[in-house]
TORTI-761385 format. One record per atom (N, C-alpha, C, CB): x, y, z; residue in three letters; residue number from 1. Coordinates in pm, 1 decimal. Glycine has a CB too. Example, Ala and Ser with C-alpha at 12.3 -4.5 7.8 and 13.67 -1.06 7.14 Angstrom:
2
+----------+----------+----------+--------+--------+
!        x !        y !        z ! tortor ! lumvex !
+----------+----------+----------+--------+--------+
!   1319.0 !   -569.0 !    780.0 !    ALA !      1 !
!   1230.0 !   -450.0 !    780.0 !    ALA !      1 !
!   1320.0 !   -330.0 !    780.0 !    ALA !      1 !
!   1130.8 !   -447.3 !    904.6 !    ALA !      1 !
!   1285.0 !   -225.0 !    708.0 !    SER !      2 !
!   1367.0 !   -106.0 !    714.0 !    SER !      2 !
!   1290.0 !      3.0 !    787.0 !    SER !      2 !
!   1408.4 !    -59.8 !    572.5 !    SER !      2 !
+----------+----------+----------+--------+--------+
This chain:
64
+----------+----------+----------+--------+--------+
!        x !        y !        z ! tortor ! lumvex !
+----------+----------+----------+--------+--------+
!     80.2 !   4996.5 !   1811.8 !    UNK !      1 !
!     49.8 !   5101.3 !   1905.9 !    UNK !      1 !
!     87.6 !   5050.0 !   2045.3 !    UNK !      1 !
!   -101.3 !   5143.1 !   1898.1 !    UNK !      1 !
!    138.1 !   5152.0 !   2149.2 !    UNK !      2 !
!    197.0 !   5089.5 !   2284.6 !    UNK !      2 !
!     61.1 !   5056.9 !   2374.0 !    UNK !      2 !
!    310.6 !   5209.6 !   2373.9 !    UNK !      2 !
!     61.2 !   5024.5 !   2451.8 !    UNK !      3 !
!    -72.8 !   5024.6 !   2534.7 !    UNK !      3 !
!   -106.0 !   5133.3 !   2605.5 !    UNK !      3 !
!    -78.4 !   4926.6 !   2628.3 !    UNK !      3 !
!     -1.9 !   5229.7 !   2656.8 !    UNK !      4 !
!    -75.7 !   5350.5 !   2630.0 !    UNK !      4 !
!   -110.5 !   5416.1 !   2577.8 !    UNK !      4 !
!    -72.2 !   5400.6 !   2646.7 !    UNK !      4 !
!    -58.3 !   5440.1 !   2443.3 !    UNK !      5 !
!   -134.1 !   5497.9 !   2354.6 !    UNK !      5 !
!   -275.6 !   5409.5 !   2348.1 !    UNK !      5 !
!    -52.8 !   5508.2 !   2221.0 !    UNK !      5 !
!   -275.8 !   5263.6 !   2330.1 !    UNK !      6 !
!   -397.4 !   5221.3 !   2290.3 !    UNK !      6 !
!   -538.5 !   5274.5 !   2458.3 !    UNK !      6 !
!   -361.2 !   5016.8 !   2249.3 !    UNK !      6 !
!   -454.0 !   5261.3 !   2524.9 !    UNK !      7 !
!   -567.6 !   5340.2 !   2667.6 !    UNK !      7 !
!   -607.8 !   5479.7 !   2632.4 !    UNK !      7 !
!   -478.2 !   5366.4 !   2841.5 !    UNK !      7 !
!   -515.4 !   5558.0 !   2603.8 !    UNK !      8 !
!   -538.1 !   5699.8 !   2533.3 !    UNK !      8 !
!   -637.5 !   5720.8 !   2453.8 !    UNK !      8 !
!   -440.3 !   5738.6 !   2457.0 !    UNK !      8 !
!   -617.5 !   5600.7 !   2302.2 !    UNK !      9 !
!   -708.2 !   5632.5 !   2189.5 !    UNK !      9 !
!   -878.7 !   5572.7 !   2276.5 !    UNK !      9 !
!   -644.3 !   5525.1 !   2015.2 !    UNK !      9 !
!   -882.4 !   5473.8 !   2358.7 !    UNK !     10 !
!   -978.5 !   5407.3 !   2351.3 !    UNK !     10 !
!  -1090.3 !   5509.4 !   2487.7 !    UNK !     10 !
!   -924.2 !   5232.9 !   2373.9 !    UNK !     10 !
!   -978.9 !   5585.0 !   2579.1 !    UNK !     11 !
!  -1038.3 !   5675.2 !   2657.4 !    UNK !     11 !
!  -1089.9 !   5795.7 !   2524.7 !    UNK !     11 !
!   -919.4 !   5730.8 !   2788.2 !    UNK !     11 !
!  -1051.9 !   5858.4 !   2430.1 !    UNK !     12 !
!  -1090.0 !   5940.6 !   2337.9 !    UNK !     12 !
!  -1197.2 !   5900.9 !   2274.0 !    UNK !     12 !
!  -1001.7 !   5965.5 !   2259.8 !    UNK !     12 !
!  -1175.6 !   5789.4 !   2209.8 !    UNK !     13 !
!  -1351.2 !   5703.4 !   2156.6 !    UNK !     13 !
!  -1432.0 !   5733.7 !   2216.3 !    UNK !     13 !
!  -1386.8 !   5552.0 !   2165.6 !    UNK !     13 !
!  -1418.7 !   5703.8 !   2394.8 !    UNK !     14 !
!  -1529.9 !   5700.9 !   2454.3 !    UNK !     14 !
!  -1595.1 !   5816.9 !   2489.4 !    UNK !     14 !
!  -1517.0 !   5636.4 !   2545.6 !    UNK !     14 !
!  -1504.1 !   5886.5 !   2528.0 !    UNK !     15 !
!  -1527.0 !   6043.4 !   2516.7 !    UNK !     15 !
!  -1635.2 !   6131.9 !   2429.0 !    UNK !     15 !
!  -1407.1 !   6089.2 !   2470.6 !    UNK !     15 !
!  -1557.1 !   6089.5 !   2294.4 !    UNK !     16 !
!  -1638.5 !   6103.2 !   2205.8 !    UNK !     16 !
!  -1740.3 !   6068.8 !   2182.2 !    UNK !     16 !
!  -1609.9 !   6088.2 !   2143.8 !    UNK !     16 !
!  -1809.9 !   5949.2 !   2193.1 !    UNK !     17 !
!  -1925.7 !   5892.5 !   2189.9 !    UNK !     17 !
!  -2015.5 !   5934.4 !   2273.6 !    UNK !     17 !
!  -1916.0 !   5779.5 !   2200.7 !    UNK !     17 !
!  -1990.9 !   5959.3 !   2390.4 !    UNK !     18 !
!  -2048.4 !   6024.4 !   2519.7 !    UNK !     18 !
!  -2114.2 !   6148.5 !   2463.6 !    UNK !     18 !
!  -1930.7 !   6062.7 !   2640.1 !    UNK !     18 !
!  -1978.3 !   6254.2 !   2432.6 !    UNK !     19 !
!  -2035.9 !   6399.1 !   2377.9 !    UNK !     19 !
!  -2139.7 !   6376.0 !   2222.4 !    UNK !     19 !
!  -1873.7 !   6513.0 !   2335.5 !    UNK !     19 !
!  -2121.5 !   6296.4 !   2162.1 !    UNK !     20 !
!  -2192.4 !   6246.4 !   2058.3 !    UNK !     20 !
!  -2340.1 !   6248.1 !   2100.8 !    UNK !     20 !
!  -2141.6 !   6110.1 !   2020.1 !    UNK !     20 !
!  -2364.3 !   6150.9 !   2218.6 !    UNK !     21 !
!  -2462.8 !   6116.6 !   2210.7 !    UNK !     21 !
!  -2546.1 !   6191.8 !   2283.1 !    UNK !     21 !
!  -2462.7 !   6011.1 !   2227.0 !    UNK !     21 !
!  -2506.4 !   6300.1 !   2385.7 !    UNK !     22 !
!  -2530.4 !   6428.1 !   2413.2 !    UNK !     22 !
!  -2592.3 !   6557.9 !   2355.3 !    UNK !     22 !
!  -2446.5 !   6448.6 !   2432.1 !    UNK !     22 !
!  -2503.1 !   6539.2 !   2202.9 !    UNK !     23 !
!  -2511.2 !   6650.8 !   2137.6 !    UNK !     23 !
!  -2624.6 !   6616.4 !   2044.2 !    UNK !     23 !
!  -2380.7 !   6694.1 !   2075.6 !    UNK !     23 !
!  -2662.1 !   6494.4 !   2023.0 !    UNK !     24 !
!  -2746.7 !   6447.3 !   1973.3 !    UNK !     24 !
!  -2918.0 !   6434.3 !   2031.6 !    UNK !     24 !
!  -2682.4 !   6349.3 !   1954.1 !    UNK !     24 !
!  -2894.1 !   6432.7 !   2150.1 !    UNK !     25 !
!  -3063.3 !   6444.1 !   2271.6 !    UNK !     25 !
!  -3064.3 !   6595.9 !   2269.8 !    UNK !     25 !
!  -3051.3 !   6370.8 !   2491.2 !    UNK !     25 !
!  -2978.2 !   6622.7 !   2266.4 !    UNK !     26 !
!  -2990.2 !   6811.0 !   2281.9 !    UNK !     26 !
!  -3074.2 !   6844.0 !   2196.1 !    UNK !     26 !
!  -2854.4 !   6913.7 !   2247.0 !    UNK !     26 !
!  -3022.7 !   6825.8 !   2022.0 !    UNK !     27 !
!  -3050.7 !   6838.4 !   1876.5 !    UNK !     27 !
!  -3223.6 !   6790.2 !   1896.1 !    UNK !     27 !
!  -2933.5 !   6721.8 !   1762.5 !    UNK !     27 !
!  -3224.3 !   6639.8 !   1924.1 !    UNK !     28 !
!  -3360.7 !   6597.3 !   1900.1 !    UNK !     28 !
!  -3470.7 !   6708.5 !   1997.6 !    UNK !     28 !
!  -3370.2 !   6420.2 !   1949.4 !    UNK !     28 !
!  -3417.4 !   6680.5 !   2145.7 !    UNK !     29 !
!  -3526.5 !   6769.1 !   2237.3 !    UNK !     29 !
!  -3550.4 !   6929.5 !   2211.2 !    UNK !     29 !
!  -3476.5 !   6762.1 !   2393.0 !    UNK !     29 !
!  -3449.8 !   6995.9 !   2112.0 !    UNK !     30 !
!  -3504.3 !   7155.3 !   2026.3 !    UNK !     30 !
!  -3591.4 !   7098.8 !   1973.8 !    UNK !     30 !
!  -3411.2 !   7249.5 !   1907.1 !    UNK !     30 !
!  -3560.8 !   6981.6 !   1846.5 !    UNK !     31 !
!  -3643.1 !   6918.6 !   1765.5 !    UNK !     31 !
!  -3848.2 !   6923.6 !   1859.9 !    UNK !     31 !
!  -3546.6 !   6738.1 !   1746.1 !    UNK !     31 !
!  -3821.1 !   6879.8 !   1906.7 !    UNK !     32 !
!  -3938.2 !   6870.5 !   1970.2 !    UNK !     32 !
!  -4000.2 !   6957.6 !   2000.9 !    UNK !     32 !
!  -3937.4 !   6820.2 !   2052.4 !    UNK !     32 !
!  -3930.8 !   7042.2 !   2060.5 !    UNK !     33 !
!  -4001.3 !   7158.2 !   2156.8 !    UNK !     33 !
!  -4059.2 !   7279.1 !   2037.9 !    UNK !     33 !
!  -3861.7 !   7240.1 !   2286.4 !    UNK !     33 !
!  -3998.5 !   7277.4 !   1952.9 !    UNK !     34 !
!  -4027.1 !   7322.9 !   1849.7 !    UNK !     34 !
!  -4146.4 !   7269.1 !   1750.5 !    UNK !     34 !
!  -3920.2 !   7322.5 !   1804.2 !    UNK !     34 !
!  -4140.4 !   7193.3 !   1735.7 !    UNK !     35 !
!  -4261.1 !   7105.9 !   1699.8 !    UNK !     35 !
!  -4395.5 !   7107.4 !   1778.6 !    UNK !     35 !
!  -4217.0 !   6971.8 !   1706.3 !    UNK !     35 !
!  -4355.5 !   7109.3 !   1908.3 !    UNK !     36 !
!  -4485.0 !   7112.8 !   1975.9 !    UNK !     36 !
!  -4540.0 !   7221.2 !   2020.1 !    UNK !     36 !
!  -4487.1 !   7044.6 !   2071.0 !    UNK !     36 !
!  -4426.5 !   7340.8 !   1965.4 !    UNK !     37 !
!  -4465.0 !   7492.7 !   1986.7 !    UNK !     37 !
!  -4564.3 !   7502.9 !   1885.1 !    UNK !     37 !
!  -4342.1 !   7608.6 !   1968.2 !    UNK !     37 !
!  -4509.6 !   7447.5 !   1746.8 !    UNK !     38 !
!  -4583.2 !   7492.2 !   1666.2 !    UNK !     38 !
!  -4697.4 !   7371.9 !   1619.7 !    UNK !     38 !
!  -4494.6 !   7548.8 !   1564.4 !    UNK !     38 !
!  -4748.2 !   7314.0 !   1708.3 !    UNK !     39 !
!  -4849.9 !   7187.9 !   1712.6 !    UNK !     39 !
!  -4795.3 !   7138.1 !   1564.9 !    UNK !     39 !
!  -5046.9 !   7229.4 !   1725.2 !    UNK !     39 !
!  -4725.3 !   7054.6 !   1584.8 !    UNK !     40 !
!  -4729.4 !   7009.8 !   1493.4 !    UNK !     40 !
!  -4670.4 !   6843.8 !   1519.1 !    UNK !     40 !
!  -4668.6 !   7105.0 !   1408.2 !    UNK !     40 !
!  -4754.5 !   6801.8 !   1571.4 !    UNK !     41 !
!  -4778.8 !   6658.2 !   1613.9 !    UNK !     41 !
!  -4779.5 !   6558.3 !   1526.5 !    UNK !     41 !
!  -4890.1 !   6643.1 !   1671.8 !    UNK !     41 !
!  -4832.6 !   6543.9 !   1413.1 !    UNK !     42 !
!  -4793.3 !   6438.8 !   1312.8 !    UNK !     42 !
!  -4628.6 !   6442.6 !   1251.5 !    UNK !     42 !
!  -4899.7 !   6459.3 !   1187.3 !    UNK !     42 !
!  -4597.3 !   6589.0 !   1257.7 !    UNK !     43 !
!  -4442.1 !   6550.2 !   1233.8 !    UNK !     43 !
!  -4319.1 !   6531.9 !   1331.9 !    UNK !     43 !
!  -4395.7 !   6643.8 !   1156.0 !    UNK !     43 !
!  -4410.1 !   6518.4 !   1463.8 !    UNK !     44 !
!  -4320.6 !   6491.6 !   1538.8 !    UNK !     44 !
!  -4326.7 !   6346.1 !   1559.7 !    UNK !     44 !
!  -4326.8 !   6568.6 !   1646.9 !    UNK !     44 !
!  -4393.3 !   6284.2 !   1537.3 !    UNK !     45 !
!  -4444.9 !   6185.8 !   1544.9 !    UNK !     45 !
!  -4344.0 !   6065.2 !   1380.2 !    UNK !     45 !
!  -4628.5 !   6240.1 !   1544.1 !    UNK !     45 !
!  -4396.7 !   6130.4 !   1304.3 !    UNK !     46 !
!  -4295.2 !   6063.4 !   1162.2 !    UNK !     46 !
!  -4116.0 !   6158.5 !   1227.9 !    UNK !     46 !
!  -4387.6 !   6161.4 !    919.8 !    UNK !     46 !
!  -4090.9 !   6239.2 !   1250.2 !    UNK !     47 !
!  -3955.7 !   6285.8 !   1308.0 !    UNK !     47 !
!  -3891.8 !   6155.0 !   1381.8 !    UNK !     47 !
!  -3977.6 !   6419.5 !   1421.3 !    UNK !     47 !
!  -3959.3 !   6104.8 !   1467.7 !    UNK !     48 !
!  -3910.3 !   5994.9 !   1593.3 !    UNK !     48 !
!  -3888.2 !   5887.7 !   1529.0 !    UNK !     48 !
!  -4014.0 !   5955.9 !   1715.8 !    UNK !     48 !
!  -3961.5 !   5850.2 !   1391.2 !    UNK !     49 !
!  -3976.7 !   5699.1 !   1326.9 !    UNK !     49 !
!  -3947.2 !   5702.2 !   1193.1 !    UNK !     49 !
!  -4120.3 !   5634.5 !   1336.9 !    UNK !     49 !
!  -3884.1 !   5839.4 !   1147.5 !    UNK !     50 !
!  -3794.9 !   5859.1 !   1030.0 !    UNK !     50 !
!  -3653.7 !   5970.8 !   1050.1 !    UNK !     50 !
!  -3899.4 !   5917.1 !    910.5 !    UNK !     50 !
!  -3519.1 !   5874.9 !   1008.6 !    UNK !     51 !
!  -3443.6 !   5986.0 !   1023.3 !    UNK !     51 !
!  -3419.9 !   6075.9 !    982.8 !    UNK !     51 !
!  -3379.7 !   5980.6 !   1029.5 !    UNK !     51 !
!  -3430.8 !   6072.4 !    825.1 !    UNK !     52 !
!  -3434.6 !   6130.9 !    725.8 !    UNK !     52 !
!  -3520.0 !   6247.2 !    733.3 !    UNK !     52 !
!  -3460.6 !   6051.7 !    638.8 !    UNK !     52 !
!  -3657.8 !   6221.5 !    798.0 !    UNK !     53 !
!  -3758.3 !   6341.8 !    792.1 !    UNK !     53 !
!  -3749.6 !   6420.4 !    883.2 !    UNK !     53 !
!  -3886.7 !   6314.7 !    791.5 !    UNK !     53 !
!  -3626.8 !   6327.5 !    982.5 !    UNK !     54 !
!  -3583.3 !   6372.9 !   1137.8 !    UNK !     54 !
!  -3474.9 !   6542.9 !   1065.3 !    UNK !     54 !
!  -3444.1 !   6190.4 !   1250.6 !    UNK !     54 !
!  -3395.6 !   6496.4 !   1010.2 !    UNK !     55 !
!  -3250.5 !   6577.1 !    960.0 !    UNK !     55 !
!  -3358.4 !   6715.0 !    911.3 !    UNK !     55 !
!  -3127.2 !   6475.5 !    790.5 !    UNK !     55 !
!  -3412.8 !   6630.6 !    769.6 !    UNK !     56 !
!  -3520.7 !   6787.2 !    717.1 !    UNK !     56 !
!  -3588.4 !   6878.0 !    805.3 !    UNK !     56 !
!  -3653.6 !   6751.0 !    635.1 !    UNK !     56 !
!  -3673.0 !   6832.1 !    927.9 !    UNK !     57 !
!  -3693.8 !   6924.3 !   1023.9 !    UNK !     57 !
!  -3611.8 !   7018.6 !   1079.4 !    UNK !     57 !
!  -3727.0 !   6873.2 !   1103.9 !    UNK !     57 !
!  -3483.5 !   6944.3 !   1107.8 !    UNK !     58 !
!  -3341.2 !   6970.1 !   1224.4 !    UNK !     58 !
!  -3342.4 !   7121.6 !   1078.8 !    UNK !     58 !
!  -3134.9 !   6782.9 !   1243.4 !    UNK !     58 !
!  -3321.9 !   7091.7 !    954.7 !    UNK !     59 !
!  -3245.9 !   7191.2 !    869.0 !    UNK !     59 !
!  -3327.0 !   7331.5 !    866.2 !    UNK !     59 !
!  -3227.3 !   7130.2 !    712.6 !    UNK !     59 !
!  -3501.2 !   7266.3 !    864.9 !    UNK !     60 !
!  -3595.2 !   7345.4 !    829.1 !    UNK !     60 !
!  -3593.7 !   7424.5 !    993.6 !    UNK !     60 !
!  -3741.8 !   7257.7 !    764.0 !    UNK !     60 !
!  -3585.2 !   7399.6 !   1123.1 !    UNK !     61 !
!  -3548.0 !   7477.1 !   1204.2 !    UNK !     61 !
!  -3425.8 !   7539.0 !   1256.2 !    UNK !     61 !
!  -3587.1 !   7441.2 !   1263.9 !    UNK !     61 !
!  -3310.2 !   7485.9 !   1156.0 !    UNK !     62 !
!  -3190.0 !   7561.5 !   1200.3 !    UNK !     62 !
!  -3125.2 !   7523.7 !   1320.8 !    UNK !     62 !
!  -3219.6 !   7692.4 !   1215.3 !    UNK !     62 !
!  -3166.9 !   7402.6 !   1320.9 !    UNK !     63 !
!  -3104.9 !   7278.6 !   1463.0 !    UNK !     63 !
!  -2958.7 !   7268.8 !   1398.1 !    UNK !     63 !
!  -3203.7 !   7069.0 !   1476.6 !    UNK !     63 !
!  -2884.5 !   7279.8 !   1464.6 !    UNK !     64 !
!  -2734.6 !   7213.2 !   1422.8 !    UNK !     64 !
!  -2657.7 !   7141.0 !   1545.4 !    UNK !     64 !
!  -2626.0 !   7340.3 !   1365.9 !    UNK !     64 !
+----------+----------+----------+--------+--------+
């Protein structure tokens, strides 16, 4: 790869990761607000310290 291309791909990574990790605080903070609409404090609570139970919430509210 030339070195600009490699500046190209490595400006795109970062890019990406950025909007990643964006799109991801977005996802969690519905997560929440939703949760705490509907008091529901012990699963917000296992949500933060499981991912897995994190995703099932995200599905069970239609977070995408």
């Amino acid at each position: 790869m030339t070195r600009l291309g490699q500046m190209l791909y490595d400006d795109g990574l970062k890019a990406g990761k950025s909007e990643g990790r964006i799109e991801g605080s977005d996802r969690m903070a519905s997560l929440t607000k939703k949760l705490l609409e509907a008091d529901r404090m012990a699963d917000l609570q296992l949500a933060l310290d499981d991912p897995g139970y994190r995703e099932k919430l995200m599905k069970e509210y239609g977070i995408k």
